[in-house]
mmCIF file of the N, C-alpha and C atoms, coordinates in Angstrom:
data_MODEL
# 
_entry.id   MODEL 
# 
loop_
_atom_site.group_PDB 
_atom_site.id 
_atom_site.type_symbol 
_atom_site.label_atom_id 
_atom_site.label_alt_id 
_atom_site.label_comp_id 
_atom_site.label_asym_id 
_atom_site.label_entity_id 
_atom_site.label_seq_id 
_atom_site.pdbx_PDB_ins_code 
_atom_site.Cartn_x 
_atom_site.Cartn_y 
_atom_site.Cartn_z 
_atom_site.occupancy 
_atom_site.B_iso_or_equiv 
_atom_site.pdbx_formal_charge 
_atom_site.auth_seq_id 
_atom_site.auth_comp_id 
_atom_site.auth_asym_id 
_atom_site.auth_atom_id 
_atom_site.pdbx_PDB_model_num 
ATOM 1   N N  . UNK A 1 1  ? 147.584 114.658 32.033 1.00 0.00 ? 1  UNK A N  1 
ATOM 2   C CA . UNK A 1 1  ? 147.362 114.412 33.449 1.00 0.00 ? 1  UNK A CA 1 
ATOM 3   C C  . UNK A 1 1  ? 147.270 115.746 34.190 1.00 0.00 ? 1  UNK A C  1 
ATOM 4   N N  . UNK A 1 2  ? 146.631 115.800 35.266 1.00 0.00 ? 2  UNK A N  1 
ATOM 5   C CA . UNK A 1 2  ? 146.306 116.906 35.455 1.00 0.00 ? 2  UNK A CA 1 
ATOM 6   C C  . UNK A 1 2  ? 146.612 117.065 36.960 1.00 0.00 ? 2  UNK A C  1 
ATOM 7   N N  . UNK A 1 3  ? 147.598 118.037 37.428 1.00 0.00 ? 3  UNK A N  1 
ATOM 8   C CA . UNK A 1 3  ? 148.546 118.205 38.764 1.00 0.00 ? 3  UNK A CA 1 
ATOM 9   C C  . UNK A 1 3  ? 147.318 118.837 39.813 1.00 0.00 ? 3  UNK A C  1 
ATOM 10  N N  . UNK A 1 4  ? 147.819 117.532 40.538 1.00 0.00 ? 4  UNK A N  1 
ATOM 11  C CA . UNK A 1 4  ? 146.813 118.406 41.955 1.00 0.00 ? 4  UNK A CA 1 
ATOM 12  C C  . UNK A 1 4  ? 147.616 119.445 42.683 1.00 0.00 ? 4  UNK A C  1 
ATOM 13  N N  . UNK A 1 5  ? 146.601 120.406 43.276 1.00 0.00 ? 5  UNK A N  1 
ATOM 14  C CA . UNK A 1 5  ? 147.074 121.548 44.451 1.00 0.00 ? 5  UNK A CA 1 
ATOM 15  C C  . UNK A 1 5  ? 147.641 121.180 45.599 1.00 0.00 ? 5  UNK A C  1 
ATOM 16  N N  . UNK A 1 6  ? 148.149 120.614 45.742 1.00 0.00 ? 6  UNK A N  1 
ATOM 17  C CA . UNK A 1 6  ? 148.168 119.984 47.392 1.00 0.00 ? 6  UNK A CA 1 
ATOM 18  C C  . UNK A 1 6  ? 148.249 120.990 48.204 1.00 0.00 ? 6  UNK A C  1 
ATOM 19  N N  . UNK A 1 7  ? 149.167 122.167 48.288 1.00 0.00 ? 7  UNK A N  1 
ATOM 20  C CA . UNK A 1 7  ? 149.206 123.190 48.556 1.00 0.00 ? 7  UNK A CA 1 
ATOM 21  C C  . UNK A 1 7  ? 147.522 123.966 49.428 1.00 0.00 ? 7  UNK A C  1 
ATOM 22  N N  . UNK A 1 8  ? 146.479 123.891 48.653 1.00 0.00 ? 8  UNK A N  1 
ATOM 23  C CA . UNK A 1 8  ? 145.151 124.285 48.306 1.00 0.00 ? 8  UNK A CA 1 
ATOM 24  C C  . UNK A 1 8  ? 144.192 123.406 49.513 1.00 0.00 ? 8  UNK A C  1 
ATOM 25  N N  . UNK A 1 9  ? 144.583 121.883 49.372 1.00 0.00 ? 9  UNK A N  1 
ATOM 26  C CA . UNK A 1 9  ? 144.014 120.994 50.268 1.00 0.00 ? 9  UNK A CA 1 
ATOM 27  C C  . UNK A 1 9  ? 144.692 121.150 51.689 1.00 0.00 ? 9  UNK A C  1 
ATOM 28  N N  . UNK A 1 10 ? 143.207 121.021 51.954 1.00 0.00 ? 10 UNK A N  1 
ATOM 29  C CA . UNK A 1 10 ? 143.478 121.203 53.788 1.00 0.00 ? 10 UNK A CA 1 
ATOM 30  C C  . UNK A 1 10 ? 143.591 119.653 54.209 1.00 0.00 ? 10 UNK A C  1 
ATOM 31  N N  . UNK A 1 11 ? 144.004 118.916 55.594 1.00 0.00 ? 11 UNK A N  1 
ATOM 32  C CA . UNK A 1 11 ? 144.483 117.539 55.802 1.00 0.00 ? 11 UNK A CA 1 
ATOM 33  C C  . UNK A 1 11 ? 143.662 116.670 55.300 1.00 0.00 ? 11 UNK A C  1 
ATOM 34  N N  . UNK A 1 12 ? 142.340 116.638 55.965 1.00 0.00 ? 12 UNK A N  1 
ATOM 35  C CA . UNK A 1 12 ? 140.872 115.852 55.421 1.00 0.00 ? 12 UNK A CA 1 
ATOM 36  C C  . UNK A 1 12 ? 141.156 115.929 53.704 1.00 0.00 ? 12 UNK A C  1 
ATOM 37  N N  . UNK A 1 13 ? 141.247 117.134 53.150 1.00 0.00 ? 13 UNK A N  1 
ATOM 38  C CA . UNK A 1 13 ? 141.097 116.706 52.072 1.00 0.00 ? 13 UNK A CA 1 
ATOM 39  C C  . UNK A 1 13 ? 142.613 115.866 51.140 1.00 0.00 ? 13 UNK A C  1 
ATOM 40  N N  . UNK A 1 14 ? 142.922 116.205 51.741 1.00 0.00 ? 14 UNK A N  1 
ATOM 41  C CA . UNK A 1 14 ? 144.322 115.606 51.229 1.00 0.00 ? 14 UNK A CA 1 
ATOM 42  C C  . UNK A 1 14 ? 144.231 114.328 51.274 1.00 0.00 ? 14 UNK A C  1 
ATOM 43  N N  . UNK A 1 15 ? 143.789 113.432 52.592 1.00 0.00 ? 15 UNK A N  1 
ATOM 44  C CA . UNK A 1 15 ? 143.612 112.474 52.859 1.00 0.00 ? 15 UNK A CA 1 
ATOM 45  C C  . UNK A 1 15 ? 142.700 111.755 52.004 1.00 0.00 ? 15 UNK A C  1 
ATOM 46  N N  . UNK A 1 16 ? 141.975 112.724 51.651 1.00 0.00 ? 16 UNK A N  1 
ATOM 47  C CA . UNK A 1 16 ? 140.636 111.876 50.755 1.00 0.00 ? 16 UNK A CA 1 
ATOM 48  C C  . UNK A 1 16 ? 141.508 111.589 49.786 1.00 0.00 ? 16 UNK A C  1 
ATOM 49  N N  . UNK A 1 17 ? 142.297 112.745 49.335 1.00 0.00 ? 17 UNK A N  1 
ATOM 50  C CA . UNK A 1 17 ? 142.780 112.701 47.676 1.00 0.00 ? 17 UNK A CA 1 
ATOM 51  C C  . UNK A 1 17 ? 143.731 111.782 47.667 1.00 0.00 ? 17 UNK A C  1 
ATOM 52  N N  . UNK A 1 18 ? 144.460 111.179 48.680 1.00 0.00 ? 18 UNK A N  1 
ATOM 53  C CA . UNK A 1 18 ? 145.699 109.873 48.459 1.00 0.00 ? 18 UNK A CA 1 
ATOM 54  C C  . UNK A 1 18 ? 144.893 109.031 49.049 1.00 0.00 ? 18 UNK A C  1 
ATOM 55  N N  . UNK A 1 19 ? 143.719 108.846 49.759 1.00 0.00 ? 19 UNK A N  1 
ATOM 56  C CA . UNK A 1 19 ? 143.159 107.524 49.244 1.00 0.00 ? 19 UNK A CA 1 
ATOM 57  C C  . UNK A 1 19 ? 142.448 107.348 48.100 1.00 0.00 ? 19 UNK A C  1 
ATOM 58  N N  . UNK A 1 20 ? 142.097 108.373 46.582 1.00 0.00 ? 20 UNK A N  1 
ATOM 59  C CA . UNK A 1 20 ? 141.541 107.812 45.669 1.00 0.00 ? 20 UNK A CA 1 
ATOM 60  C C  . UNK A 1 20 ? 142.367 108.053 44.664 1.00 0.00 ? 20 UNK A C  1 
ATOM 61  N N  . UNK A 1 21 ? 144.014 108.313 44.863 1.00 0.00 ? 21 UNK A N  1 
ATOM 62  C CA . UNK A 1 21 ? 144.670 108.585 44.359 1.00 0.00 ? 21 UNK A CA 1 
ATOM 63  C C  . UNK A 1 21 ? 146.088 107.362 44.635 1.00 0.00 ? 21 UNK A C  1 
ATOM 64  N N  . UNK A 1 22 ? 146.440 106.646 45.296 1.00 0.00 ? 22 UNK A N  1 
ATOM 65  C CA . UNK A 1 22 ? 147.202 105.976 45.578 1.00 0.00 ? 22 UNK A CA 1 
ATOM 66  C C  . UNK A 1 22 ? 148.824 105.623 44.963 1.00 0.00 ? 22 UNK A C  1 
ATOM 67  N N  . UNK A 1 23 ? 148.440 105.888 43.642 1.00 0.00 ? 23 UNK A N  1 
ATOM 68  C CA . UNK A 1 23 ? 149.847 105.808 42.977 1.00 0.00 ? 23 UNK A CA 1 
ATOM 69  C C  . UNK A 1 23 ? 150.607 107.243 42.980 1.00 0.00 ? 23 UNK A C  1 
ATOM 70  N N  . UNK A 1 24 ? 149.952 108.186 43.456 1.00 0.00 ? 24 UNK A N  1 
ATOM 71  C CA . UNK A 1 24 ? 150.838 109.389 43.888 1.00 0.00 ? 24 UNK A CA 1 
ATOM 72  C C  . UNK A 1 24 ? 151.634 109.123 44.764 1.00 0.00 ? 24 UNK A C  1 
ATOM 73  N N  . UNK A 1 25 ? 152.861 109.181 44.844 1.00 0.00 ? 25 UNK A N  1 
ATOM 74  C CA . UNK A 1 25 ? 153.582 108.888 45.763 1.00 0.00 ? 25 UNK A CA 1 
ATOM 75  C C  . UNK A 1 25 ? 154.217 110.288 46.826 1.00 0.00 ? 25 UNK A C  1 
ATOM 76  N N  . UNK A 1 26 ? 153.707 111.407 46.098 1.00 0.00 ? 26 UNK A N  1 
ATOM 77  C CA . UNK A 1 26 ? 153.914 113.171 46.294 1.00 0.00 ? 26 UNK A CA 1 
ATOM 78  C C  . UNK A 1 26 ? 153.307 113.177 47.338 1.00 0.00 ? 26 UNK A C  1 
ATOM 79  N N  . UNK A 1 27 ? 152.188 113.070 46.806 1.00 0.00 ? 27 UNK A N  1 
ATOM 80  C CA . UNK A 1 27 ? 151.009 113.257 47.599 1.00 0.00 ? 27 UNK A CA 1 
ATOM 81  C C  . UNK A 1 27 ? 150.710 112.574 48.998 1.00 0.00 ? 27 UNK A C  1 
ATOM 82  N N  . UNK A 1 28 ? 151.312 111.619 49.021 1.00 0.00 ? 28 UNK A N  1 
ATOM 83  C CA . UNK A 1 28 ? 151.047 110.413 49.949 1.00 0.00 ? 28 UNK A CA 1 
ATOM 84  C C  . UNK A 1 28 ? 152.366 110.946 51.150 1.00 0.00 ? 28 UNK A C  1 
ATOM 85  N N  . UNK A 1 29 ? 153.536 111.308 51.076 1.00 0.00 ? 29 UNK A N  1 
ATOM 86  C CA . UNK A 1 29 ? 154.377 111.730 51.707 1.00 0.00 ? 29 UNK A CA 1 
ATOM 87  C C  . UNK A 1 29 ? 154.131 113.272 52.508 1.00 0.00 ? 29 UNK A C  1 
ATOM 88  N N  . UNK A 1 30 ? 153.500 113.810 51.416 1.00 0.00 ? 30 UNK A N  1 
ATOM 89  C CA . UNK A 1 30 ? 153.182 115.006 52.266 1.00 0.00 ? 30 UNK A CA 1 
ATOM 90  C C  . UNK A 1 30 ? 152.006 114.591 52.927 1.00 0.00 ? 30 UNK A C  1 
ATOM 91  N N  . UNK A 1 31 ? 151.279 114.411 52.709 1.00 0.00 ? 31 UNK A N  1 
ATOM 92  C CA . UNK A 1 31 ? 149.833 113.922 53.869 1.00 0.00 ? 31 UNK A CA 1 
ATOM 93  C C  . UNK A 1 31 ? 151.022 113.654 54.792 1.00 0.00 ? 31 UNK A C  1 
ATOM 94  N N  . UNK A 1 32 ? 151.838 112.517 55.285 1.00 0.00 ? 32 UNK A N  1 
ATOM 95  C CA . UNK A 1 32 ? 152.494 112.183 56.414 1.00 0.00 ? 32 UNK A CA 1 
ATOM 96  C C  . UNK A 1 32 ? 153.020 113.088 56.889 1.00 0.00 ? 32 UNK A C  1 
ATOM 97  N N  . UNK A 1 33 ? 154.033 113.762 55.986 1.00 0.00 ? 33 UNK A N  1 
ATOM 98  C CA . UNK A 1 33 ? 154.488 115.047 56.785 1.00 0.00 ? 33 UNK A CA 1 
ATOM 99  C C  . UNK A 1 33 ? 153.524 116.304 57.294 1.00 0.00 ? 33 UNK A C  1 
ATOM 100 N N  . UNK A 1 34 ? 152.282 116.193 56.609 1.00 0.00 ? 34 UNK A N  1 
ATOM 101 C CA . UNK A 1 34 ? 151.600 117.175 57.276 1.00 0.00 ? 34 UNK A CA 1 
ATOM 102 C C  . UNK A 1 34 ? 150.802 116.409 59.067 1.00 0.00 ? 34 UNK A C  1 
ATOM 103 N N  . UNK A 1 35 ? 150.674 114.960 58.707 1.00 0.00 ? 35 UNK A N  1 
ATOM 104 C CA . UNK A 1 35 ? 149.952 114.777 59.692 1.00 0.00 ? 35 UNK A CA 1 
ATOM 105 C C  . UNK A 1 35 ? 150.906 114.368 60.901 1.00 0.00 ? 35 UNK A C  1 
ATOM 106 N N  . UNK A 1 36 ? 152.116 114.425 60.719 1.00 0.00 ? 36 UNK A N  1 
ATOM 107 C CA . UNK A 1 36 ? 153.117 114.103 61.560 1.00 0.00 ? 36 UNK A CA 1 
ATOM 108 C C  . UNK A 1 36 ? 152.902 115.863 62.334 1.00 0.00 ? 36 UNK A C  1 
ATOM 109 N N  . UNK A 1 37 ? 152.971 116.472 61.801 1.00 0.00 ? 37 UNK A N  1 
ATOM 110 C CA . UNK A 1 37 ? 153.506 118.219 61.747 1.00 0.00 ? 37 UNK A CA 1 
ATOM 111 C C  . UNK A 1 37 ? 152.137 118.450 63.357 1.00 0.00 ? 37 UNK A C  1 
ATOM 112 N N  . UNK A 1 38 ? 151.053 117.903 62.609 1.00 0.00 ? 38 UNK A N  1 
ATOM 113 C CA . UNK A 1 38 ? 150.078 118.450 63.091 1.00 0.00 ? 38 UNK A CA 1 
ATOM 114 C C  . UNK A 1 38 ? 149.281 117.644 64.001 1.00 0.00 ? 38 UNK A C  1 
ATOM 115 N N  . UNK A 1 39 ? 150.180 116.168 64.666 1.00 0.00 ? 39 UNK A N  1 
ATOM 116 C CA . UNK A 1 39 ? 150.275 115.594 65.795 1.00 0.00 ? 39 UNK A CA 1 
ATOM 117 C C  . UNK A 1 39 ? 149.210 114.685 65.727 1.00 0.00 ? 39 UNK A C  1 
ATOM 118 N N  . UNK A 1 40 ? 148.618 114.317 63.848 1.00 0.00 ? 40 UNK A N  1 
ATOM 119 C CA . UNK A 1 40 ? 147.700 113.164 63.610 1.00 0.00 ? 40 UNK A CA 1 
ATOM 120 C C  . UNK A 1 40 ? 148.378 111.870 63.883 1.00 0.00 ? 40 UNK A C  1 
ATOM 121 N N  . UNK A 1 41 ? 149.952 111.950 63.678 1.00 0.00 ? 41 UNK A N  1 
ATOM 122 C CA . UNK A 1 41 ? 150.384 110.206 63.743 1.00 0.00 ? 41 UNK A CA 1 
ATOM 123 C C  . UNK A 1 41 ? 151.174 110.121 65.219 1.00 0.00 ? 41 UNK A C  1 
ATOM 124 N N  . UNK A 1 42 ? 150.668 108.902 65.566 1.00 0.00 ? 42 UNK A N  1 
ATOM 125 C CA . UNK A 1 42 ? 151.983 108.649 66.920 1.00 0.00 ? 42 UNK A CA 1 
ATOM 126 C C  . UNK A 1 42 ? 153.190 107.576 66.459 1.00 0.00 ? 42 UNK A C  1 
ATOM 127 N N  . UNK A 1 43 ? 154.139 107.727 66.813 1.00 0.00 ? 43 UNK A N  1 
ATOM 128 C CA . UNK A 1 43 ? 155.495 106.973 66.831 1.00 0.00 ? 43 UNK A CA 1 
ATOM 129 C C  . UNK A 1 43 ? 155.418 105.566 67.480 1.00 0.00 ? 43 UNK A C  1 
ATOM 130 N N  . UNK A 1 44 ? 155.307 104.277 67.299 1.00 0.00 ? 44 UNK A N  1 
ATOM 131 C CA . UNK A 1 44 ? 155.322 103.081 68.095 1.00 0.00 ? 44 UNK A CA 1 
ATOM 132 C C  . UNK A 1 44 ? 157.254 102.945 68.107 1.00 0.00 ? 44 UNK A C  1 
ATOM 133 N N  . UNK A 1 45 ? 157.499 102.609 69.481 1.00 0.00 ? 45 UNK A N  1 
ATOM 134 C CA . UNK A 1 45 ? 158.793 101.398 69.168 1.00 0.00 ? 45 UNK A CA 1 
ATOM 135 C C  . UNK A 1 45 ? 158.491 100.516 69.410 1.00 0.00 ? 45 UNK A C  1 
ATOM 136 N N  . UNK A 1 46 ? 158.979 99.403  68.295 1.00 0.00 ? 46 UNK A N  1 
ATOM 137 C CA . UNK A 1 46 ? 158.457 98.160  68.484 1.00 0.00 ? 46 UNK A CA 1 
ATOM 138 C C  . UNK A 1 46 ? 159.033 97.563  69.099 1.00 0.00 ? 46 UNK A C  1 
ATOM 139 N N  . UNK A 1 47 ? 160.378 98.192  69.935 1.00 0.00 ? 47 UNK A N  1 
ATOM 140 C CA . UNK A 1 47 ? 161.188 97.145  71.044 1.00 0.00 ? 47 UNK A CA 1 
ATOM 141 C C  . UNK A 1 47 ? 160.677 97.238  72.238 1.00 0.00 ? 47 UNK A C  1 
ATOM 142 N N  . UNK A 1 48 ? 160.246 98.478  72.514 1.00 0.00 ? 48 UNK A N  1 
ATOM 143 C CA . UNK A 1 48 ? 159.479 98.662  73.565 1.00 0.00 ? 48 UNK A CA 1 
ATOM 144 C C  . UNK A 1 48 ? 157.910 97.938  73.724 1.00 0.00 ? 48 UNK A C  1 
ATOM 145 N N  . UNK A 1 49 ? 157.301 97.723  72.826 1.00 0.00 ? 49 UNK A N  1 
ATOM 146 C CA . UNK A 1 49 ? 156.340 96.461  72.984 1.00 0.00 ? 49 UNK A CA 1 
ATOM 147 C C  . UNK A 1 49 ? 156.692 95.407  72.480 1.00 0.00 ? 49 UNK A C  1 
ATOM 148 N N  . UNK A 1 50 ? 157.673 94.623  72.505 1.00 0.00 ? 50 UNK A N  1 
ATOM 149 C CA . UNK A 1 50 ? 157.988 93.329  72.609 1.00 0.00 ? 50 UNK A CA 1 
ATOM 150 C C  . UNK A 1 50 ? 158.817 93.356  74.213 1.00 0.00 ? 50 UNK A C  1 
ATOM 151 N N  . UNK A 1 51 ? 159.159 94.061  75.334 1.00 0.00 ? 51 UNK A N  1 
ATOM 152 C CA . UNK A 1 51 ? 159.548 93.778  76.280 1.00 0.00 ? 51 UNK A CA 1 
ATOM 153 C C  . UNK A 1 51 ? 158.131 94.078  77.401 1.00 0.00 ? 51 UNK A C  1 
ATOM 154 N N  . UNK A 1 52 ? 156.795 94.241  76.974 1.00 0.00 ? 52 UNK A N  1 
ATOM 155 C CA . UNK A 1 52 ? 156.433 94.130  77.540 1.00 0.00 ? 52 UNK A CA 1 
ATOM 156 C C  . UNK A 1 52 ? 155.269 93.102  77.975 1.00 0.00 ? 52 UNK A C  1 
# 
């Protein structure tokens, strides 16, 4: 098996690589932490839209 760079991949590509990669579970966590980092994901509370 042969270890990806993740390191090497920039977000786009990262993203490509855990969607044709899916059972990485490495890979799939850092995409989040990178896209959290770099203000791709927003935070929902879900209590706050059920009171409204």
């Amino acid at each position: 098996m042969t270890t990806a760079n993740y390191d090497a991949m920039n977000i786009d590509e990262l993203r490509q690589y855990v969607l044709n990669h899916r059972e990485d579970l490495e890979a799939f966590h850092l995409y989040i932490d990178r896209s959290k980092a770099s203000g791709r994901m927003i935070t929902i509370d879900l209590q706050q839209i059920s009171t409204l």
